[in-house]
C-alpha positions in Angstrom: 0.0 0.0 0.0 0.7 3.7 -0.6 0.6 5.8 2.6 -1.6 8.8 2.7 0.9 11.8 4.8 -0.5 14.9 5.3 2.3 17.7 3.7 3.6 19.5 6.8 1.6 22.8 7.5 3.7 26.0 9.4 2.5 26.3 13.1 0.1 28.4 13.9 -2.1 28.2 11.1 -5.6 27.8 11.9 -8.6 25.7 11.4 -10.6 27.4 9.4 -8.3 26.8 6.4 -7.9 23.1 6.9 -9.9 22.0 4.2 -8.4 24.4 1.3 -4.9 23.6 2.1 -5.7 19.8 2.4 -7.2 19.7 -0.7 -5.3 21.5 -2.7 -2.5 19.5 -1.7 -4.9 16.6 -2.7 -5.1 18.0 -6.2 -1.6 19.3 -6.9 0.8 16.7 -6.4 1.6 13.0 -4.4 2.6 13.3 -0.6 5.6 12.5 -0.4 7.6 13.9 2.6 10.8 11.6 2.3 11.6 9.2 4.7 8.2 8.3 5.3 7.1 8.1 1.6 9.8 5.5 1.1 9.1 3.4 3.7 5.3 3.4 2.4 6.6 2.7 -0.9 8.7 -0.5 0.3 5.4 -1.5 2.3 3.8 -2.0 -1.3 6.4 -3.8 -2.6 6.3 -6.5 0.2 2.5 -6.7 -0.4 3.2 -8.3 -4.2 0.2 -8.0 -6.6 -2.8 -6.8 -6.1 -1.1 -3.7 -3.9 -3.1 -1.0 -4.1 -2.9 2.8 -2.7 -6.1 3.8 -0.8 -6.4 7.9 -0.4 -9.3 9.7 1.4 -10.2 12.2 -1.5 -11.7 15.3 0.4 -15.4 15.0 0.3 -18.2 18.0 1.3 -17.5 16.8 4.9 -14.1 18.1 4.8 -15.4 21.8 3.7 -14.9 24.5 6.2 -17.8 25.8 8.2 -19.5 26.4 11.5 -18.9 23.7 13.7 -21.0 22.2 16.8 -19.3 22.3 19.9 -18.7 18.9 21.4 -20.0 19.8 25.0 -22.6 22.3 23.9 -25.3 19.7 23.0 -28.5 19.8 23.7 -29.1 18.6 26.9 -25.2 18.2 27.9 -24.7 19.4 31.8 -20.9 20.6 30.5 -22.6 23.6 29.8 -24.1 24.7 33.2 -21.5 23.3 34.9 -18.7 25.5 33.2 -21.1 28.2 33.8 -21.2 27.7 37.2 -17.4 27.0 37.6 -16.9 30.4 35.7 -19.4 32.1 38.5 -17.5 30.6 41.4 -14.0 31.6 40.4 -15.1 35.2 40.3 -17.1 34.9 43.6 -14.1 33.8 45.1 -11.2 35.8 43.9 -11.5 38.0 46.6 -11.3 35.4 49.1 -9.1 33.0 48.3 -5.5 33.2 46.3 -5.0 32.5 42.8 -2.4 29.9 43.5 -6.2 27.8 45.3 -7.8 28.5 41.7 -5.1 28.3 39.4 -6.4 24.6 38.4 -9.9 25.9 38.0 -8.8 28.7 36.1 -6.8 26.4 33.6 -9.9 24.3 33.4 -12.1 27.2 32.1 -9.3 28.7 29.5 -8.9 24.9 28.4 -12.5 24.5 27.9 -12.9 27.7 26.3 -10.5 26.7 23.6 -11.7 23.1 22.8 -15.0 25.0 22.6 -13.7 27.2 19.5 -11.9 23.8 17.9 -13.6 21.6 15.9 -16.3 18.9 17.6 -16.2 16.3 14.4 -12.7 15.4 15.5 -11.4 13.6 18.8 -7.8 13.5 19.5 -6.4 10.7 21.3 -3.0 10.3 22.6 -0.7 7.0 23.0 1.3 7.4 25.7 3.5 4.7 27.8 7.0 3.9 29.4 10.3 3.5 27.3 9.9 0.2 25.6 6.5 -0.3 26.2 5.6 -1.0 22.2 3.6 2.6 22.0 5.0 3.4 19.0 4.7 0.3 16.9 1.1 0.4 18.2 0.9 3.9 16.8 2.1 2.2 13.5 -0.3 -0.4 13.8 -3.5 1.4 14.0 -2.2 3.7 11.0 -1.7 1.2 8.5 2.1 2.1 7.7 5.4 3.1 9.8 4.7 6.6 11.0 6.4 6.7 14.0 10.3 5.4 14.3 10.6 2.5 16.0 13.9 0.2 17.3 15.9 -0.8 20.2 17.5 3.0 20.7 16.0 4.9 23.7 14.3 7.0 23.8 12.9 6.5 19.6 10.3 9.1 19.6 11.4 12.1 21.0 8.5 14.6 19.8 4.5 14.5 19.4 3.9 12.9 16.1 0.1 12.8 15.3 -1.7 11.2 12.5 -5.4 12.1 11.4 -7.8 9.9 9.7 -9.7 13.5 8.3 -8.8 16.9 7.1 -9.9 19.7 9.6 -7.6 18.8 12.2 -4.7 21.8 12.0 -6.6 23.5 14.7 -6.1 21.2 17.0 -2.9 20.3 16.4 -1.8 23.6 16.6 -3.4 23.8 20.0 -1.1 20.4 20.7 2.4 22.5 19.1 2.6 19.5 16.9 4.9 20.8 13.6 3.5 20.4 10.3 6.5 18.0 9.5 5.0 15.6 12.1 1.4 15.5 10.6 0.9 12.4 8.8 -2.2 10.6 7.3 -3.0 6.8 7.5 -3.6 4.2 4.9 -7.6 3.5 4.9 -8.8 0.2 3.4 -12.3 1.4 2.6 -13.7 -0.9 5.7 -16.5 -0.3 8.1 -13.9 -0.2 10.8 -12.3 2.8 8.8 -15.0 4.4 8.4 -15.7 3.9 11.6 -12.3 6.2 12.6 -12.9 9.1 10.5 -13.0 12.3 12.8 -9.7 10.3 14.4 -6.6 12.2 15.4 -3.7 10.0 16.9 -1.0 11.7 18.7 2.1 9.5 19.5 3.8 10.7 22.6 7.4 10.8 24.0 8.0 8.0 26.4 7.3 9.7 30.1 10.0 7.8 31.4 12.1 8.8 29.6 15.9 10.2 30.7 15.3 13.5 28.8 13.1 16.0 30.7 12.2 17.8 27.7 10.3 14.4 26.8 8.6 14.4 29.9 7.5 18.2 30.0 6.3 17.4 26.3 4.2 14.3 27.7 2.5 16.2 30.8 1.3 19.2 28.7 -0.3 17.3 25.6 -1.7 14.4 28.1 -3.6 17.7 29.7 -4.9 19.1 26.2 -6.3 15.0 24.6 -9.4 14.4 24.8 -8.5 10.5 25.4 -5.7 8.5 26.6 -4.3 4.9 25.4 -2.1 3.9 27.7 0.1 1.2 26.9 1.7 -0.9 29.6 3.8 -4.2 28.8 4.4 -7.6 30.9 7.2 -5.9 32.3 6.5 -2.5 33.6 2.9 -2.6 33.9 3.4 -1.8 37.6 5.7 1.0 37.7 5.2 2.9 40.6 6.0 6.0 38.5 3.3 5.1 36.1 0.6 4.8 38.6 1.7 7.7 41.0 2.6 10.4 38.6 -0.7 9.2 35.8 -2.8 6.8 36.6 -4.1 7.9 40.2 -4.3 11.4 39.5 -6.6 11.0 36.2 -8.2 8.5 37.9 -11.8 10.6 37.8 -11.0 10.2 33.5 -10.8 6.8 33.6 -14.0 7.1 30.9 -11.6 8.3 28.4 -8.9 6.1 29.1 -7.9 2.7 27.4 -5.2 0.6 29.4 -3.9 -2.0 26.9 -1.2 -4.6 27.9 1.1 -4.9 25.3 3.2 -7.7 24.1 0.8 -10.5 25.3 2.4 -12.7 23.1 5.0 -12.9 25.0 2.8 -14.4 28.1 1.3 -18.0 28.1 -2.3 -17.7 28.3 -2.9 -18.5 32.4 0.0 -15.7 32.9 -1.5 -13.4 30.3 -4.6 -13.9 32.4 -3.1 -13.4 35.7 -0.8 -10.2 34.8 -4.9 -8.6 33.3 -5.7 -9.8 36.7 -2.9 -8.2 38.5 -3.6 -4.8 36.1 -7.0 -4.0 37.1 -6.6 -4.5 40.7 -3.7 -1.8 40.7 -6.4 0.5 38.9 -9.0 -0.3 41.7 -6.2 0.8 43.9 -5.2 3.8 41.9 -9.4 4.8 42.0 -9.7 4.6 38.4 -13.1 2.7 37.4 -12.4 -0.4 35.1 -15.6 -0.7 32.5 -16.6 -4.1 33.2 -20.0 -5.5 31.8 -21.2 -2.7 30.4 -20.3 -0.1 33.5 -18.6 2.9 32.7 -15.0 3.4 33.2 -11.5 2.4 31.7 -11.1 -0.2 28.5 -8.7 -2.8 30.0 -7.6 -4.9 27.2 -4.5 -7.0 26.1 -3.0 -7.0 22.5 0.1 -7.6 20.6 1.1 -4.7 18.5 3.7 -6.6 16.6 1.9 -9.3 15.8 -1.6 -7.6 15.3 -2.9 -9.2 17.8 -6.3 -7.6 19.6 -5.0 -4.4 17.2 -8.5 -4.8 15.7 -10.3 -4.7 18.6 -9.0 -1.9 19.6 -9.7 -0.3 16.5 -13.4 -1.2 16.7 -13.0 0.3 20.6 -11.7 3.4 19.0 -14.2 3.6 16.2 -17.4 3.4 18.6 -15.6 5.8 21.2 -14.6 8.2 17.9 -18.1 7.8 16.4 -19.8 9.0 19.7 -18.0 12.2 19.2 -18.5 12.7 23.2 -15.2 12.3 24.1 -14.1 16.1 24.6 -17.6 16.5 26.3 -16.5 13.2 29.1 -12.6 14.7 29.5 -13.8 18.3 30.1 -16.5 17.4 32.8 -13.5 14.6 34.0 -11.7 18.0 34.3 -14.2 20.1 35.9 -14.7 17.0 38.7 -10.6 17.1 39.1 -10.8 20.9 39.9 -13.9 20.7 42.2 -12.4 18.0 44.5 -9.1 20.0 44.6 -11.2 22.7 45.6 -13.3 21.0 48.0 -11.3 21.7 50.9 -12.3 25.9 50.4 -15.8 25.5 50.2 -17.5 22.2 51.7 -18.2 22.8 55.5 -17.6 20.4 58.0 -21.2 21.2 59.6 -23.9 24.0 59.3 -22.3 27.6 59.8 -24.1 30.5 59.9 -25.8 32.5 63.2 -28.5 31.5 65.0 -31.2 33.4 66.6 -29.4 32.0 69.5 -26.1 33.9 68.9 -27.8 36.9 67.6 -29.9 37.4 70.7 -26.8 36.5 73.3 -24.9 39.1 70.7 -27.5 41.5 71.5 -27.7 40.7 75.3 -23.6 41.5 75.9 -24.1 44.6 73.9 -27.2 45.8 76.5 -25.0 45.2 79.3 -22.5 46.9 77.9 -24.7 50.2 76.8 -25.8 49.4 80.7 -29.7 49.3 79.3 -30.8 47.8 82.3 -29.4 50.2 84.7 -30.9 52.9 82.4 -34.4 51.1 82.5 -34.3 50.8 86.4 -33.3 54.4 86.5 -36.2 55.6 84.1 -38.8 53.2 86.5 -36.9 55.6 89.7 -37.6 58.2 87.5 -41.1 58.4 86.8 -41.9 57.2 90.5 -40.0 60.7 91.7 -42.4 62.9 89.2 -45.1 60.7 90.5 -44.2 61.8 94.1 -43.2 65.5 93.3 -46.9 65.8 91.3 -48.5 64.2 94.0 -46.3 64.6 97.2 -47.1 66.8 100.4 -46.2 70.7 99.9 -43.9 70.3 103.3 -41.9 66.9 101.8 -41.1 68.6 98.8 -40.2 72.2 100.3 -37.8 69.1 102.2 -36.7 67.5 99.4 -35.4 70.5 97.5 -34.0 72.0 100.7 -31.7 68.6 100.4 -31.0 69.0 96.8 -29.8 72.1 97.5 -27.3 71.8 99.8 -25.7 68.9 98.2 -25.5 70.3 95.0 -21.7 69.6 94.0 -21.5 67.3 96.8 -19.6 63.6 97.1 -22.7 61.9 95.0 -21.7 63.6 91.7 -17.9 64.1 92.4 -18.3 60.1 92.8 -20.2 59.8 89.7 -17.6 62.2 87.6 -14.7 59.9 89.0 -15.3 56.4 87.5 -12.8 54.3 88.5 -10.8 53.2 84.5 -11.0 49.9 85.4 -14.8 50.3 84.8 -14.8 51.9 81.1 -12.2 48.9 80.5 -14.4 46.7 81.7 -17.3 48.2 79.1 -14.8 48.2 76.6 -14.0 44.6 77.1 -17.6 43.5 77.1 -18.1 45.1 73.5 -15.2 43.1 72.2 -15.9 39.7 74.0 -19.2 39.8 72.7 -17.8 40.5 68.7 -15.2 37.4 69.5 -17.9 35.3 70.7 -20.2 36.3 67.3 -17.7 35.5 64.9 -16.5 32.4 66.9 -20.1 31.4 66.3 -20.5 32.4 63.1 -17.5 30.2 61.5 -17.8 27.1 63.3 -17.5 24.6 60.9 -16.4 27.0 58.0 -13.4 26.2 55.7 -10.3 29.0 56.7 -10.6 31.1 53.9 -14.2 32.2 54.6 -13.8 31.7 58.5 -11.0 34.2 58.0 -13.1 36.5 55.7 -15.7 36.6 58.6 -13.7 37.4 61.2 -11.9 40.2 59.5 -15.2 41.5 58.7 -16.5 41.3 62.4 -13.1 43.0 63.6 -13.4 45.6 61.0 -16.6 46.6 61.9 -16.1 46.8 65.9 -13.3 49.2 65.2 -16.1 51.7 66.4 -18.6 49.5 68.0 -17.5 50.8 71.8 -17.7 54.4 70.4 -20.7 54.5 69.3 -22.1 53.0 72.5 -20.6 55.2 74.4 -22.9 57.5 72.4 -25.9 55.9 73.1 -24.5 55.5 77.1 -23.8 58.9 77.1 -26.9 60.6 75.9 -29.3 58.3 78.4 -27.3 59.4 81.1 -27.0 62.9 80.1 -30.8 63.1 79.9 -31.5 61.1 83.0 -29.1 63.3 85.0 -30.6 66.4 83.6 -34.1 65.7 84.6 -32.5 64.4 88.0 -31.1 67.9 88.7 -34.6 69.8 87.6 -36.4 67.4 90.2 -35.3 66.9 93.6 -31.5 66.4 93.2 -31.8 62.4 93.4 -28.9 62.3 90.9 -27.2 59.6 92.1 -30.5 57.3 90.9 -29.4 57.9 87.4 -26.3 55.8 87.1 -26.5 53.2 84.1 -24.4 50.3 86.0 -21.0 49.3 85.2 -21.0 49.6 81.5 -23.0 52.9 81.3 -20.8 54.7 83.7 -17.3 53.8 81.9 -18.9 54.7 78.7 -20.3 58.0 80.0 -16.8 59.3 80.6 -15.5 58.7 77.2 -16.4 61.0 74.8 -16.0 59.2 71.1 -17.3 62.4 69.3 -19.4 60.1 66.7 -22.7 61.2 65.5 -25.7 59.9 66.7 -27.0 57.5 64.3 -31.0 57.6 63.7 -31.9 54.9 66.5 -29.7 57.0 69.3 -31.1 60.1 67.7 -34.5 58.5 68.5 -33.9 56.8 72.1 -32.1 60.7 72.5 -35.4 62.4 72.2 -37.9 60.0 74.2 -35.3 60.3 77.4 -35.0 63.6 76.9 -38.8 64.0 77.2 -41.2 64.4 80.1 -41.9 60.6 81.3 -46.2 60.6 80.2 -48.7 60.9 83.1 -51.6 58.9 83.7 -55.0 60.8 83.9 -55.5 60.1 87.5 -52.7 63.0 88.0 -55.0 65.5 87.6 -57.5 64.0 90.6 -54.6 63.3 92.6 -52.9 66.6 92.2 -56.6 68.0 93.0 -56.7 66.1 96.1 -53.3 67.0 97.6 -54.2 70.7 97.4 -57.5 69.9 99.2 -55.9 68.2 102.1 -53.5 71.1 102.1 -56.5 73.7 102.4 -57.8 71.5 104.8 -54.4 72.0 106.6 -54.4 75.9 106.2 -58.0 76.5 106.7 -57.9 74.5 110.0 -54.6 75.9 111.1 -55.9 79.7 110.3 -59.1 78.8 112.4 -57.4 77.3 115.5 -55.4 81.1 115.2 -58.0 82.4 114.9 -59.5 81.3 118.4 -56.5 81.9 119.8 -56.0 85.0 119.2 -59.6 85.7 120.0 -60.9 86.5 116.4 -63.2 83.4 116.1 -65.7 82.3 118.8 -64.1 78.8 120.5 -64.4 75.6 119.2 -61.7 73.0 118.5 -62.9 70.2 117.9 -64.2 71.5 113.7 -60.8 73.3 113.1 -58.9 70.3 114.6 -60.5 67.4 113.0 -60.3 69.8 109.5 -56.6 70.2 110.3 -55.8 66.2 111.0 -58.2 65.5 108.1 -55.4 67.4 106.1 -52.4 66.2 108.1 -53.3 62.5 107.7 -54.9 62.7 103.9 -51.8 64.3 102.1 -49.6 61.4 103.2 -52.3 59.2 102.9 -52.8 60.6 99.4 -49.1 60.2 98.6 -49.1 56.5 99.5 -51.6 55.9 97.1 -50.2 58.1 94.3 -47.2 55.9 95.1 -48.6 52.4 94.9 -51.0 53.1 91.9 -47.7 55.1 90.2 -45.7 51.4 90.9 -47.0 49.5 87.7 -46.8 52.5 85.2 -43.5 52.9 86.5 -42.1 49.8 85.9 -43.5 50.0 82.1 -41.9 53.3 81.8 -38.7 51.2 82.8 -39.1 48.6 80.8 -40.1 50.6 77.7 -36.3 52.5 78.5 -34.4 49.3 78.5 -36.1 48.2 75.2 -35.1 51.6 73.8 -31.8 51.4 74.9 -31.2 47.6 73.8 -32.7 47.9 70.6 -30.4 51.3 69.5 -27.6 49.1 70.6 -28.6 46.2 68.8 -29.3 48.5 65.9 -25.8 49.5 66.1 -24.2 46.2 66.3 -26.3 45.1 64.0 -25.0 48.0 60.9 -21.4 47.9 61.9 -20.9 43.9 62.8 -24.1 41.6 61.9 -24.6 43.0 58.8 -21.3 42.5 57.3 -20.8 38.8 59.3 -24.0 38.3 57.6 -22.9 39.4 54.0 -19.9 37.1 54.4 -22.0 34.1 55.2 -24.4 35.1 52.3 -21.6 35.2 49.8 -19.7 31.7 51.4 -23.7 30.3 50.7 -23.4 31.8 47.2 -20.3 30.4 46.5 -21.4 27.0 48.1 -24.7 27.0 46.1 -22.0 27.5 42.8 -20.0 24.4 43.9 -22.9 22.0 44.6 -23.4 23.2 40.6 -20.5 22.6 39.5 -20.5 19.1 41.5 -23.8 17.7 41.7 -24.2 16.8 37.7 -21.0 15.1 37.3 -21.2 12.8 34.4 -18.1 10.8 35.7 -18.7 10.2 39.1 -16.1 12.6 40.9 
């Protein structure tokens, strides 16, 4: 036979001239590039009469045109998944480094390019260990001597591909194979030839070999193929270097991946047997799936290359895997499953982060003690039960009371209040910070580091001026209590706001109010609300105290002999008002006891709520926007994972 080489092309050249340039060369003149064309020619000779050269004339299949990507079928899950791949890198380059997504990365720009390449044609590499028969196999699946064989290591010591179509440059380029190594096979016009077309065969350096440039050569076209025959003799079929550095690692493509044992004619059939045996159990070790029975997963078959041996069946294999034309499709989503377990470790939680109403309301309960909103409500409740008393109290008690207030004006109560000891605003201060620690500690349990650090910067980053802006709100429910305090009846030590409100009162953070401070600002600062018994309560005090006057003036009156005598009327009118203003008091005071306690409470929830407003914009929210993205990004992953056509 006459062997059909495809005339060298310059590198680079693109696919969408692959069909002019074949064909012309078609039409011009004979391949014939030499060495090869010689061989070929000998190859006739041997075959005697009846020798015939086959050529593939270019047919309309061959013309340029738009071509169908091979994962961008209808109803393929490549698509959706690169999609969501492509969504999660972006997510996450601002949390994790680029050395963590460099694989996915790689994935994407690989995918993108197969994706512009041409979908009729599937390109499978022969790879195997120095001696392994890789090369005569090469030969044997072409028809002719392509690739160099002999007993000189290492024989073939660049990429040397062979296409069964026209329309292949593209993808060749993409593999840096030279136009000078671009052959063309001898087809016999047989079902199983047909069967190939859309076949490119890449011949690879041995990956053994003692030249690194071989090796380097190996890894990168091994990660551009869409399908790998590796081939594996009697000898070497358990090299450690084989499994290790291949095998285990593209164990998730084992669907495009054809182990044959070579040189089984050199085995008896029980050994050939047993070594098959021996081969698929290292697979099951390395994790690569063996298609058994129908199952998906690796063709495991032995052959002799030299003698021709299984060569057939293997071209069959290759002719049903070719005519699929899924092949890119299976090593692309193979890819996408290698990436996403590497990957794994940055986005899989080992249980349920996230905050709880639990942590938010404990969150919420160190800031109140901090802000001191209970000691504020129990002042308020004081508060309103003083008003109470000075609306309702005796003339004489409160002529008392401010007497009193009076003469301790600047007195030890408010020189103790102005002197805090510091221990006390570092006790406030340490509060506000324990309680941020104790959020985010809840808040990444169970995350992976990168997003458990993300969250934790983001709750540090927004306490920066958490105690400050408490301080605020301390301040201004202090001021206001102290105020009203001092227009009353000088009970100002009442208004103290506990540990936490007292530190914070002394340190002035000069931040603005924010609207709920602005808000709990003006209700303190108002006038606590009266209930409508004041009025008859108020009414009745100044009736028992006319009662007083009016029986006091009459008793002068007798005694200064103004008023005829008679006191038993001016006395029981005077101890009418003696006992009923007191008496009057008391119950002002007990019916003023339930408001009071309202008023109270409705001053703590003021308090608490500004505070938890204010953790809530400058820590929750952004611990919550970090957990919102990591549940984005984790939503993207189960994407990319959870329609794995390989089983990674």
């Amino acid at each position: 036979m006459t062997a059909v080489t495809e005339q060298g092309r310059d590198h680079g050249q693109g696919p969408e001239n692959d069909g002019v340039e074949e064909g012309r060369g078609d039409e011009g003149r004979h391949w014939d590039d030499g060495l090869i064309a010689r061989r070929a020619a000998d190859a006739v000779q041997d075959n005697g009469e009846g020798g015939q050269a086959v050529r593939s004339e270019p047919g309309p299949q061959d013309e340029p045109g738009p071509q169908v990507e091979a994962y961008g079928l209808p109803g393929s899950p490549l698509r959706p998944r690169l999609d969501a791949l492509r969504e999660l890198v972006g997510l996450s380059r601002a949390r994790l480094d680029g050395d963590t997504l460099a694989e996915a990365g790689r994935v994407l720009d690989e995918a993108s390019a197969r994706q512009r390449l041409s979908s009729r044609h599937t390109v499978v590499a022969i790879a195997g260990a120095t001696g392994s028969g890789k090369s005569t196999l090469f030969n044997a699946l072409a028809g002719v001597q392509i690739s160099d064989t002999g007993l000189r290591r290492p024989t073939t010591s660049a990429p040397i591909a062979c296409s069964w179509t026209d329309g292949a440059a593209g993808l060749l380029d993409r593999l840096a194979v030279p136009g000078r190594l671009r052959r063309r096979p001898v087809q016999g016009g047989t079902a199983t030839d047909e069967a190939l077309q859309g076949l490119v065969l890449v011949d690879l350096p041995d990956h053994d070999s003692a030249a690194t440039g071989h090796r380097e050569q190996v890894d990168r076209v091994l990660a551009l193929v869409d399908a790998v025959i590796w081939v594996v003799d009697p000898e070497k079929y358990a090299d450690a270097a084989l499994h290790e550095r291949y095998l285990r690692p593209l164990a998730g493509h084992a669907e495009v991946s054809f182990v044959v044992l070579n040189q089984i004619d050199r085995l008896s059939g029980e050994a050939a047997d047993l070594v098959l045996d021996d081969l698929r159990r290292l697979l099951d070790e390395d994790g690569m799936a063996v298609g058994e029975h129908g199952e998906p997963g690796a063709t495991v078959l032995p052959l002799s290359a030299l003698s021709g041996a299984g060569v057939g069946d293997l071209r069959e294999l290759l002719g049903r895997f070719v005519q699929d034309r899924t092949a890119a499709a299976r090593r692309l989503s193979a890819d996408v499953d290698a990436a996403a377990a590497r990957l794994r470790p940055v986005y899989v939680a080992e249980g349920r982060p996230g905050l709880g109403e639990r942590a938010r309301e404990q969150f919420t309960d160190r800031l109140a003690e901090a802000v001191g909103a209970a000691a504020a409500g129990q002042a308020a409740e004081r508060e309103w039960r003083r008003n109470a008393g000075r609306a309702c109290g005796t003339p004489w008690l409160r002529l008392w009371r401010w007497y009193e207030s009076t003469r301790q004006l600047g007195g030890l109560d408010l020189m103790a209040q102005a002197l805090a000891p510091p221990e006390e605003e570092l006790t406030a201060r340490q509060r506000v910070e324990q309680a941020v620690r104790k959020l985010a500690d809840d808040a990444v349990d169970g995350l992976p580091a990168p997003w458990a650090q993300a969250v934790r910067e983001a709750a540090v980053n927004g306490a920066k001026g958490l105690p400050e802006a408490l301080d605020e709100l301390s301040r201004n429910a202090q001021a206001g209590a102290v105020g009203r305090g001092r227009g009353g009846n000088g009970d100002t030590g009442s208004t103290a706001l506990g540990t936490g409100g007292k530190g914070a009162a002394k340190r002035g953070s000069g931040l603005p109010v924010t609207a709920p401070v602005a808000g709990v600002q003006g209700a303190r600062a108002a006038r606590p609300p009266r209930p409508a018994w004041w009025p008859a309560a108020v009414l009745a005090q100044a009736s028992m105290t006319l009662l007083q006057i009016f029986g006091g003036l009459w008793l002068l009156g007798q005694i200064v002999g103004v008023i005829e005598p008679g006191l038993l009327v001016p006395a029981l009118l005077m101890l009418a008002g003696v006992v009923g203003g007191p008496l009057v008091e008391w119950s002002c005071a007990a019916a003023a006891r339930g408001p009071a306690r309202r008023y109270g409470q409705e001053a703590e929830r003021r308090l608490r709520e500004a505070a938890a407003g204010c953790g809530r914009a400058r820590v929750l929210d952004p611990v919550a926007a970090e957990l919102a993205r990591y549940r984005e990004v984790r939503e993207r992953y189960v994407a990319v994972t959870e329609l794995s056509t390989t089983g990674g």
